[in-house]
N, C-alpha and C positions, 0 to 999 in steps of 0.2 A: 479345582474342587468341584465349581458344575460340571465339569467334563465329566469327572468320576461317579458324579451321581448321575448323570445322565446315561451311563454305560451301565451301570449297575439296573437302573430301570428298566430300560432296552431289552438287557440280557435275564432281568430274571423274570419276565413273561415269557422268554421261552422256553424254562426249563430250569432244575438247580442252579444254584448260582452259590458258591463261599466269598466270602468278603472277607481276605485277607487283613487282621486288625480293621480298627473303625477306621470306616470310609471318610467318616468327618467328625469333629466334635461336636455334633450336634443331636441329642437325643430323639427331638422330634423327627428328623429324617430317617434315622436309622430305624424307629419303627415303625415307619410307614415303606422303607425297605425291605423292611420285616413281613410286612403284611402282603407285600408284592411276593413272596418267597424266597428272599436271600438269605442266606444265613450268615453270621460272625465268626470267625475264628480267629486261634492268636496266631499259629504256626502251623507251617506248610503240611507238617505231618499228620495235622486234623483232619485235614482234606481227603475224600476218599479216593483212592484210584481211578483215572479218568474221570474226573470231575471237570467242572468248569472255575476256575475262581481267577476272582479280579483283584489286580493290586491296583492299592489307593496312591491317591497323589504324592504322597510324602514318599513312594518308592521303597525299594526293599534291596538288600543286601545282595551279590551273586549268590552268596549258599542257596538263597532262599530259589532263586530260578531255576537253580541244579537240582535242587528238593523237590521242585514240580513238575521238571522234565521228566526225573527217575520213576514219578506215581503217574507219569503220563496224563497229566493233569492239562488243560486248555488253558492256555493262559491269555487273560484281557488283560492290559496294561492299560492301566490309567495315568500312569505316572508323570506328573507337573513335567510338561517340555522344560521350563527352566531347569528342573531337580536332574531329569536325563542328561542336561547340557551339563552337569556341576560332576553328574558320576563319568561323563566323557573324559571332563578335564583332570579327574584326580587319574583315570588309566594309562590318559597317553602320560602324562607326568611322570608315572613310575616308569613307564616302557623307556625313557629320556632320562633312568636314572636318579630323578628329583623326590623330595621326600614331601607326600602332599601334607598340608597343616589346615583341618578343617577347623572356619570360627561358627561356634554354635554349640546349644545345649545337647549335652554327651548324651542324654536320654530321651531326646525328641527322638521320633520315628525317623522324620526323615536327615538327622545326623547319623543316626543307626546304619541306613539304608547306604549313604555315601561314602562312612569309615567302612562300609563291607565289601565297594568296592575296590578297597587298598589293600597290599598285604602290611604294611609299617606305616599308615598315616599318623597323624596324631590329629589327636582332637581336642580343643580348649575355648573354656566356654567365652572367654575378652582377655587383655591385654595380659592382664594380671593372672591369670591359670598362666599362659602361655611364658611368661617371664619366668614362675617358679620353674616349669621342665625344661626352658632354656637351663637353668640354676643347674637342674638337676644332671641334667645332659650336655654338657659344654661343649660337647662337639657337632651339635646338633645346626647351631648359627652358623657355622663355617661352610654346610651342606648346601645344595643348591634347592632352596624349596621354593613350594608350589600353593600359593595361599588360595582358600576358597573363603564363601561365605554361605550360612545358613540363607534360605530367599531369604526367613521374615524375620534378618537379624535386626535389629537398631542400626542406622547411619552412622552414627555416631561412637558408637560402639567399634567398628567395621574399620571407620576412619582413625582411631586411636591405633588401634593395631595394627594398621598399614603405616604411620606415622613412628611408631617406634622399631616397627619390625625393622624399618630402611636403614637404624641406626647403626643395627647388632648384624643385621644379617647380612652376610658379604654377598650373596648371589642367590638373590629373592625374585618373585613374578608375584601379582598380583592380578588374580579376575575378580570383579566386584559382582558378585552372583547375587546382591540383592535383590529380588524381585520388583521391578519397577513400579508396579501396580502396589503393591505391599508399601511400599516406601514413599509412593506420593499418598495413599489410604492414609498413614501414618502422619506425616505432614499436614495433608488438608485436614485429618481432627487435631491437630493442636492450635492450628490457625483458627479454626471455627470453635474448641473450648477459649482461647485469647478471648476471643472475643464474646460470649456468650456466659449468663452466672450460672447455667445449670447443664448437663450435660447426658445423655443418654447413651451408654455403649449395648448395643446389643448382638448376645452371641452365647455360645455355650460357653460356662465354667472353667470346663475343663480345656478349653481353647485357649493355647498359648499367645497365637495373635490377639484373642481376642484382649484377653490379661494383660498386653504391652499398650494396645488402644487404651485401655482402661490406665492406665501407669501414664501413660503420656499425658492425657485429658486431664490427669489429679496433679499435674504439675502445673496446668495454667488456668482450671478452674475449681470454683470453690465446694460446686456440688456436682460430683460424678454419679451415676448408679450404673450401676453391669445388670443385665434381666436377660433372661431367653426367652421368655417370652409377655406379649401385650400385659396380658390378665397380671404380671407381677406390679404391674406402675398402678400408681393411686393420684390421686389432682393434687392432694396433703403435699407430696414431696415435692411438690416443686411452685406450691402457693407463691411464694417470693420471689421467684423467677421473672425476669422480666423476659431475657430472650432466651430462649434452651434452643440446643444443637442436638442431633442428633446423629450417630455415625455405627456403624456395623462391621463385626470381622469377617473375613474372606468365606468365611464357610455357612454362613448365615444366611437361608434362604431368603429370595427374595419376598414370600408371601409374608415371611415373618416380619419382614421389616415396615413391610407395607401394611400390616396387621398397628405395630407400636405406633405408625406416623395417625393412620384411624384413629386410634384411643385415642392420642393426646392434641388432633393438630384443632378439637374443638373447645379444647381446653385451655391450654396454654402458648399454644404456637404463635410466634411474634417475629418473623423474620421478613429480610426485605424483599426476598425473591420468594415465588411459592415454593415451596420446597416439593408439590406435587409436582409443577412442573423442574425440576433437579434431579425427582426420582425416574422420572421417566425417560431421561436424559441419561441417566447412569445406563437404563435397561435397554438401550437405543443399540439398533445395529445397523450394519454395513453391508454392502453387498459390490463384488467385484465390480471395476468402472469408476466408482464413487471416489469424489475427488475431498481431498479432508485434510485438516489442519490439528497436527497434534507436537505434545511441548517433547523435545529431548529428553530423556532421562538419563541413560547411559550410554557410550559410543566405547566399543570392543572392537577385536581384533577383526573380526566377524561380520559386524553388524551395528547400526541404529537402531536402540532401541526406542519406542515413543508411545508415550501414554497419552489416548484419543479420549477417555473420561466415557469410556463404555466400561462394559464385562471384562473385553479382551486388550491383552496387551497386542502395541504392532510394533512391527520392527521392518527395518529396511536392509536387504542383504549389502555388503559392498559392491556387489557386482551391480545394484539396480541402485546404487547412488548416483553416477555421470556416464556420461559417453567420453569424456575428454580424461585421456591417459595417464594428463600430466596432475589432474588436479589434486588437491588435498584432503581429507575428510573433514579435520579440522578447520576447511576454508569453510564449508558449505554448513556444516552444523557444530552446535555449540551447545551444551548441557544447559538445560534451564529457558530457551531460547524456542519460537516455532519455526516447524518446517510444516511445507504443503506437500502432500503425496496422491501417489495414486493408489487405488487400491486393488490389488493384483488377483488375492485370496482371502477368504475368509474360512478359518479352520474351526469349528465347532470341535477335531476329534481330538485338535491340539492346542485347543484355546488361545490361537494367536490368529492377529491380522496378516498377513505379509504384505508388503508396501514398497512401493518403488516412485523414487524421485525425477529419475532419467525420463521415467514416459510418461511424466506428467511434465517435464521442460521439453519432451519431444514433440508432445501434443501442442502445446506453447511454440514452442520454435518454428515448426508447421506454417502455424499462422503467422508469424514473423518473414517466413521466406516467401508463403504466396502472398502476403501484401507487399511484400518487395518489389513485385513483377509490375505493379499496377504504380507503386510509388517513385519506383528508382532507387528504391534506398541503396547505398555503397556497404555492403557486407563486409566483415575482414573474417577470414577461414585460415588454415593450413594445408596446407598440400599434403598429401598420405600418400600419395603413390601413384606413379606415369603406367599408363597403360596403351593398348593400341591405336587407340584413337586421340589420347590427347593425357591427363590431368586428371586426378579427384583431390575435392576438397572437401575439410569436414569443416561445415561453416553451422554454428550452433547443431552438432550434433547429426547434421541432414549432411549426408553423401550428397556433393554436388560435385556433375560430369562435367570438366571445362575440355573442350575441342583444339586440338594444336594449336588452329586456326586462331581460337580465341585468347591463347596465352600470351600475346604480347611478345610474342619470339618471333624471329625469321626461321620462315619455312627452313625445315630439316636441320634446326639448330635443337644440342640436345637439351630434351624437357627432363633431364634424369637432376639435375643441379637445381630445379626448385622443390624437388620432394623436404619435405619439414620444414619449410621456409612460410612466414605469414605474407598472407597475397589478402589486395580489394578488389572486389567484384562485384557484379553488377551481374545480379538474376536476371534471366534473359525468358524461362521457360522452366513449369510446374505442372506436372504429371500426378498426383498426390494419390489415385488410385491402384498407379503403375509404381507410386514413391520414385519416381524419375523427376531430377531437376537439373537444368542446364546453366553454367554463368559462364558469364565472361569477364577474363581480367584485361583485354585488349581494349575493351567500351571504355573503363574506368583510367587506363592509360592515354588512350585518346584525348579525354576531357580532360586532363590534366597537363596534357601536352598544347593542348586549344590552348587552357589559362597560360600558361608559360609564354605561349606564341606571343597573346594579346599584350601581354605583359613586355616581351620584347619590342614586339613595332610599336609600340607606346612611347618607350624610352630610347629607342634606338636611334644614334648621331653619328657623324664621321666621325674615327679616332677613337671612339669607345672599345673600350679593351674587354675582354669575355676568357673565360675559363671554359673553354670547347673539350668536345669529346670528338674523337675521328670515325665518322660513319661510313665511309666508302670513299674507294680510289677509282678514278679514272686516267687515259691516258696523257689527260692535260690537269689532273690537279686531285685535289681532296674535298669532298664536302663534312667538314662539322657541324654537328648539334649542338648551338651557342644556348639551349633550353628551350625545346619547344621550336624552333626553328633552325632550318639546314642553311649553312654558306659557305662559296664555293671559294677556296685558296687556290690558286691558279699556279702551277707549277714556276714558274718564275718568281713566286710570290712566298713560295716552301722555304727557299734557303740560299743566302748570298752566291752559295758554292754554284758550282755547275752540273745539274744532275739530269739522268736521261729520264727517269719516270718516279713517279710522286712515291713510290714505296722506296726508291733510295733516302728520301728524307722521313716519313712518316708510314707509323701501320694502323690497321684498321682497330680501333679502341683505346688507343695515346690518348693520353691527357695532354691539350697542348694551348699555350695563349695566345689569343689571335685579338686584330685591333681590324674595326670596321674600316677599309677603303670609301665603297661608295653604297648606298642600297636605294631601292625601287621599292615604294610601297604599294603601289599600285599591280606593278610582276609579282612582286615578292620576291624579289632577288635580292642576296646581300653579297657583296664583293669584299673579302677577308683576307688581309696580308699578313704573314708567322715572319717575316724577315725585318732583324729590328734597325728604322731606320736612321736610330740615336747616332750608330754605328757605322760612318761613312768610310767603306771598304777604299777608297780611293786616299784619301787621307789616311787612314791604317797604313798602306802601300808608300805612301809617298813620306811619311814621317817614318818609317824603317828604312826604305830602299831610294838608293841613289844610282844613277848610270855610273855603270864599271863596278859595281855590286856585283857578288855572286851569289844566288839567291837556289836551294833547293827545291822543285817544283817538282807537280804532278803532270803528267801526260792526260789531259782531259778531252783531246777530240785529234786524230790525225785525219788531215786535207791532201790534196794532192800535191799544192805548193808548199806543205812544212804540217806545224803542229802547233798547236794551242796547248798550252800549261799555266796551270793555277798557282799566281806567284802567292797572294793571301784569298781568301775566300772573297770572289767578289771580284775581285781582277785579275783576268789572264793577260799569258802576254803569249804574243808570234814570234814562234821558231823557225827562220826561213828554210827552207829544203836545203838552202847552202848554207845553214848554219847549224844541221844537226850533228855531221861530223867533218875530219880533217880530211875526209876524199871524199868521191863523187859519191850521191849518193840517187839512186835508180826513181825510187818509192821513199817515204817517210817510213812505212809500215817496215822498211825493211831491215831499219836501225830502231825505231820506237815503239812500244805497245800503249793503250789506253792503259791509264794508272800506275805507269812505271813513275819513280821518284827519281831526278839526274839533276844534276848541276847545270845553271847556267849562268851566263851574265849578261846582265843588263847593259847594252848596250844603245837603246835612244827612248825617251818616253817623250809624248806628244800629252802634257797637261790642258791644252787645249780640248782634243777629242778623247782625253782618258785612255791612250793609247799606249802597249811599252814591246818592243822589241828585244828578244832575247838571244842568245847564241851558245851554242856548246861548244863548236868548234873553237871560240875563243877562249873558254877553259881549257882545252885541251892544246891549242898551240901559245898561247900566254896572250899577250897584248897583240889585238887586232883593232885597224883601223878598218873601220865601218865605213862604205860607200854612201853615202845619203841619198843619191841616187835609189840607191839597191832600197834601202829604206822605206822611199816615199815608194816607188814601185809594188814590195811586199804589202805592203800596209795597203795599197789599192785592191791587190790582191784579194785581201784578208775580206776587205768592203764586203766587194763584188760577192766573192762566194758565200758572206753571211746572207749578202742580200736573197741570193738562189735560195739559201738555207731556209 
């Protein structure tokens, strides 16, 4: 409403001006509008061709636009942003098929204005209108409608017919277009008639908000009066008063109000707070930057809306609620509740604030990252995306560059498997004019790898058993990471069996249990054996196999004087060169391969030196008597060339 008299001012200094019906309900303004040179009309067609005329806040039907386009008329739109938001919603609505149902008074302006931009809306003034054209139209609830609300409907009103509509109506939508500002106005005077025995509404007559302030006040106090102006109050009506309230409808100048608080506040005024300094309070404004604390009022598809207890409503778009993609709205705010914003804009032409909460946690987080640098604090981020140098993470908001280097990965391992993964890191470096920040998740793996270390040499004994990871193979063994600390399995140490290199028993990232041999705390070496030695391979051997057994074995090493084969894991036995077949035989290589599987039979074991002699030939010609000679010969053999070995 100030916007519209504000434009109206502006515009009729320089020239004609029509004022589309009353700009506001309020006499005195109008003629002093008057006096400025605007004039009144009811309809478009008053207007003379190429004129200038302003539409008032309560907004005006489409014929009425097409009316002034055709007379070539200038048109100033003053029309309430919330009012333009509510004729948005009833268009796209029908465009989607939906049959819009406006709640509000059929002959207020501005339900005129919103039924004209529908072609079949309906319009019903509360529950009860709306239940009889349900009656009357029974096919109407089965439809998919589109409910609005007048701004300066009643709450409760609003709420009744959103409560019953849910019942009846199979494929409903609800936007709650109450004007936020209108509805806590409404609010804060029943809370301050409660509490007060006298009560002042001031406003025009003929103002419908004003008339609802007035209805609401006579529910919770005993003496109301409605005036337009100072000069109607007398000291007589409110002799008995102990505290009187004072409250004002939306279109109510401010001098006028500040005129009524004059008269009376040497008269009768008895409140706790000054009410001069409230009124000053209310006419307070904002300027982009300012950082401000205002209560929720309503949360839309859209937007936060929030009453800051000035002139102007603000609202926060969704897109300037977070920087974080996953979050909720409903996490971050809550009707009735405060939120801190920033303040982006300040609209005088569209009497709103606009406000954003991201760049006031950005401005916040800011300081949270560069005190990091100084403190060490341990950050948690997410990863967003590998790029060519390394990582970013969004850690409260602030793109933060992490370096390959710094990832906590082995060189040219790929960094594509931590994108959307939560990572700790540790700000390294703050750029804040460049908005360049560096971390690192390698520092924060480090010191967590320290702790684990310390943790280990602490507790660390022979015989102690660990749940290891496999970090790398060499050509004598595997080192695992028993937590924070590497130790080394020594290939004889992998697996009973006989194997030529540590990747025939294990690969690089097994999970595998290892029991501490010996360790050096002072080296820092720990000597770690995987072969379990509950399990004595030589008794496995001996409690199955007997001499003159014929036992299925692998070929695990060929020598020049015969072959080695795996009778159980753990104990080989000696195939002599004269005992791999039943003729001569040149080479071993030339009847055996490494890994073949063949039959043999035991023919002598020495339990003394864990020793077992085998033969094929003697499967293949039936019962042979073994030379022991030849035996103890072979078996020297065997010594000898391990010893080379």
């Amino acid at each position: 409403m100030r916007r519209a008299v504000k434009l109206a001012e502006e515009t009729a200094g320089q020239g004609p001006l029509y004022l589309l019906g009353h700009i506001t309900h309020n006499d005195h303004v109008i003629r002093r509008l008057e006096g400025l040179g605007a004039q009144t009309i009811s309809t478009p067609e008053e207007a003379p061709k190429g004129s200038t005329v302003l539409i008032r806040a309560h907004g005006e039907p489409d014929s009425t636009y097409d009316m002034l386009r055709k007379r070539d008329c200038t048109i100033i739109d003053a029309t309430c942003p919330d009012v333009t938001r509510i004729h948005s919603i009833v268009r796209e609505a029908e465009s989607r098929g939906r049959v819009p149902i406006v709640i509000g008074d059929e002959n207020h302006p501005e339900i005129i204005g919103i039924a004209g931009c529908t072609s079949h809306g309906v319009v019903a003034a509360d529950w009860d209108g709306l239940e009889k054209i349900l009656k009357n139209q029974p096919d109407l609830s089965g439809q998919p409608l589109t409910f609005v609300s007048q701004t300066t409907a009643i709450s409760a009103t609003w709420e009744k017919v959103v409560e019953n509509a849910k019942k009846v109506c199979t494929n409903a939508e609800f936007f709650d277009t109450i004007c936020g500002a209108t509805s806590r106005r409404q609010s804060e005077a029943v809370e301050l008639a409660s509490r007060c025995d006298g009560m002042i509404v001031i406003g025009d007559r003929k103002s419908s908000n004003t008339k609802r302030l007035t209805q609401l006040c006579a529910q919770h106090c005993p003496l109301v009066v409605q005036v337009e102006r100072g000069t109607e109050l007398s000291q007589e009506q409110f002799r008995q008063s102990q505290m009187l309230g004072i409250t004002a409808g939306a279109s109510t100048p401010e001098w006028i109000i500040k005129e009524v608080y004059n008269k009376m506040s040497d008269e009768i005024m008895e409140i706790e707070q000054s009410f001069a300094e409230m009124l000053e309070e209310s006419f307070k404004t904002l300027n982009a930057g300012d950082k401000v604390v205002g209560t929720v009022v309503a949360i839309t598809p859209t937007e936060i809306q929030v009453e800051l207890g000035i002139k102007y409503p603000g609202y926060i778009p969704l897109s300037e609620v977070s920087d974080d993609p996953e979050v909720k709205v409903e996490d971050i705010a809550k009707v009735g509740e405060e939120i801190e914003a920033y303040v982006m804009l300040v609209s005088d032409r569209d009497c709103m604030v606009k406000l954003s909460k991201k760049r006031l946690d950005a401005a916040k987080n800011w300081e949270i990252i560069e005190n990091a640098v100084e403190s060490k604090e341990v950050l948690t981020g997410i990863i967003t995306e590998e790029n060519k140098g390394g990582l970013v993470a969004n850690v409260k908001g602030v793109r933060v560059f992490i370096p390959a280097s710094q990832s906590g990965k082995p060189r040219g391992a790929d960094l594509s498997e931590m994108v959307k993964t939560k990572v700790e890191l540790r700000i390294t470096e703050v750029n804040r004019a460049r908005r360049r920040v560096v971390g690192s998740i390698r520092a924060v793996a480090a010191e967590v790898r320290a702790a684990q270390a310390a943790q280990v040499w602490e507790n660390i004994e022979e015989g102690k058993r660990y749940t290891g990871t496999v970090k790398s193979l060499t050509s004598y063994g595997a080192f695992v990471d028993i937590g924070g600390v590497d130790g080394m399995v020594h290939i004889s140490e992998l697996s009973w069996s006989r194997i030529k290199t540590p990747a025939d028993a294990v690969s690089v990232g097994d999970t595998v249990e290892v029991y501490v041999i010996s360790f050096d705390r002072e080296k820092k070496k720990i000597s770690l054996g995987m072969k379990d030695h509950s399990q004595d391979p030589w008794a496995i051997f001996t409690d199955k196999y007997a001499v003159g057994d014929v036992a299925n074995v692998r070929v695990v090493k060929l020598m020049t004087f015969g072959a080695f084969a795996e009778i159980v894991p753990g104990v080989d036995g000696l195939i002599h060169i004269s005992q791999i077949a039943d003729h001569r035989v040149e080479k071993p290589g030339d009847e055996l391969a490494e890994g073949q599987m063949v039959d043999a039979k035991i023919i002598a074991i020495d339990h003394e030196n864990k020793k077992v002699s085998l033969s094929i030939r003697a499967v293949l010609e039936g019962d042979l008597e073994f030379d022991s000679e030849l035996e103890e010969n072979t078996m020297a053999e065997a010594d000898e060339e391990s010893a080379a070995e």
